[in-house]
N, C-alpha and C positions, 0 to 999 in steps of 0.2 A: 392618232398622232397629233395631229392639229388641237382637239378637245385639252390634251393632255398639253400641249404646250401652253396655250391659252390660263389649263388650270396652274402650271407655275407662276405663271405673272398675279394672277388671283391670290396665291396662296401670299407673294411676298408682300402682299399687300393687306392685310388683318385689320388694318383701319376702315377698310372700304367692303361694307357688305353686300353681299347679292340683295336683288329688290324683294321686296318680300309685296306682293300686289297687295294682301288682306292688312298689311300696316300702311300702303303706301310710301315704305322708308326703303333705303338703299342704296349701291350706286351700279353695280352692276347687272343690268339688266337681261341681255341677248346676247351671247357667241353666234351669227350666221353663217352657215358656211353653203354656198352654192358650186357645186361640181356639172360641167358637160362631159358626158361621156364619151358625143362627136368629138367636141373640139378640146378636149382636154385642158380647157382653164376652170379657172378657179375664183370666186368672187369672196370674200372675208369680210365682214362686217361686224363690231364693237359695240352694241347699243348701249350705253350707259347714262345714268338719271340726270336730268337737267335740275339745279337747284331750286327749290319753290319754299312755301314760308313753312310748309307740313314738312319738305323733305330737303335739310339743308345738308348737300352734298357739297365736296367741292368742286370744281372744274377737273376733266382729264388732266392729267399733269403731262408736259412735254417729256418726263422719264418715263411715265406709261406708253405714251403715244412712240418713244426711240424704242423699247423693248416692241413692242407689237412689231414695228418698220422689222427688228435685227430677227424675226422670227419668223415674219411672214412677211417680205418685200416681194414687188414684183418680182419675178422672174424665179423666184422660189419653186422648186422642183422637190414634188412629195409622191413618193414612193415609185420612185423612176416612169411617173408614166402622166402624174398631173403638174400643170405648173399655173403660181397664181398670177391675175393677172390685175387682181383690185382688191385691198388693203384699205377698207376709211372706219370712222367711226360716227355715229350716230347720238346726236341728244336729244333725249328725249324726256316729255315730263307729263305720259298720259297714264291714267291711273290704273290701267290696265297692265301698265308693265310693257306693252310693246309701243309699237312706235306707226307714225306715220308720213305721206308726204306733206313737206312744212318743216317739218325738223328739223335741227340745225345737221349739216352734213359733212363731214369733212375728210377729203381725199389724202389718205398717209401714204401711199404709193401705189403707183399703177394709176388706171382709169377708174370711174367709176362705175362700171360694169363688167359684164364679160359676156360673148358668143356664144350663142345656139344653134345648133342647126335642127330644126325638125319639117319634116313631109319637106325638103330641101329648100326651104327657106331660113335666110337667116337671121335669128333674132337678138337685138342687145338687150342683155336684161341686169337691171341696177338691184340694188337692196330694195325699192319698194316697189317692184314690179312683181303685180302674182303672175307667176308664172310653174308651169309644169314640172313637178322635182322630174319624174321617172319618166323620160321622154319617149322611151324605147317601148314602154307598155302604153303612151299617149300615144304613138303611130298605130298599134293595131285594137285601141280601142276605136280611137277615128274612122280605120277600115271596116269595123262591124254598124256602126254608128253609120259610114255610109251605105253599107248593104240593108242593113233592116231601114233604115229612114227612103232609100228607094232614091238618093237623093243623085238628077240624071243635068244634064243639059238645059232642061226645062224649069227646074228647081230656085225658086228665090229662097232664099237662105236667111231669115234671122235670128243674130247671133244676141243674146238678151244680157246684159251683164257680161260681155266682153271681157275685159281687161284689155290686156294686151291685143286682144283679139286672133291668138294662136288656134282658137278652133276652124275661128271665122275663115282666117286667111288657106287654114291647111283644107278645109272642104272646098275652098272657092275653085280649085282645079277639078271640081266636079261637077260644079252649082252652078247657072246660068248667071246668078247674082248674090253677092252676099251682104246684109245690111248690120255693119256690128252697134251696139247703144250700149254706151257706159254711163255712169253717174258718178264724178266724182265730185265728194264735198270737200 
């Protein structure tokens, strides 16, 4: 439903092509769509080309950015059981096609993330936050991960490449200590 509404606003727009990474041209980049299964919100995300001298796009226009609001605003209820709760759009101009943090960011309604709940912690998670699509098969890999790792009271815990540190924090109700290490550039 969401992919599909998304592709209307695409379609009335024939000026503005998807990015093509192996041209580097384009202007629409990334549909995101982030679903919690606990807590039933929904994060929305627009990533589209930032202008450069290879790929002269133009700016979002405020008509695209009121179409996206009248189709996906907060408080939007999709298929009686999710409802969103962040709407922004994303510029971006790396050649890969996706995007990073740095980017220009811009909040079209709602917050700029949404709630998670896993191993009964709660997490915010924005568009550049990795974090776990399938939560519900990340709690009982966790439980075999800590059965086979043996990991007791005793256990100092390093977590290597973090992120969010969703592994780190979910085992630490296990682990004597948990030490998480990110790098970000």
């Amino acid at each position: 439903m969401i992919a599909r509404q998304f592709e209307e606003i695409v379609l009335e727009h024939p000026e503005l092509a998807p990015f093509d990474k192996w041209r580097g041209q384009g202007f629409w980049r990334i549909l995101l769509y982030r679903e919690s299964k606990v807590t039933k919100q929904v994060l929305i995300c627009v990533v589209v080309s930032k202008a450069t001298e290879s790929n002269p796009v133009p700016v979002i226009s405020e008509e695209i950015k009121q179409k996206l609001v009248s189709k996906f605003a907060e408080g939007t209820v999709i298929n009686d059981k999710l409802t969103i709760k962040s709407l922004s759009v994303i510029t971006a101009d790396d050649l890969s096609g996706g995007y990073k943090e740095g980017d220009e960011w811009q909040i079209l309604s709602g917050v700029g993330h949404y709630e998670e709940l896993l191993c009964g912690l709660k997490f915010t998670v924005s568009p550049f936050a990795f974090f776990q699509v399938n939560t519900l098969v990340f709690e009982k890999m966790l439980a075999l991960i800590t059965n086979f790792a043996g990991i007791d009271s005793s256990t100092v815990l390093f977590d290597i490449c973090c992120g969010t540190g969703a592994i780190g924090l979910c085992l630490s109700k296990e682990a004597k200590r948990v030490i998480g290490v990110e790098l970000i550039e």
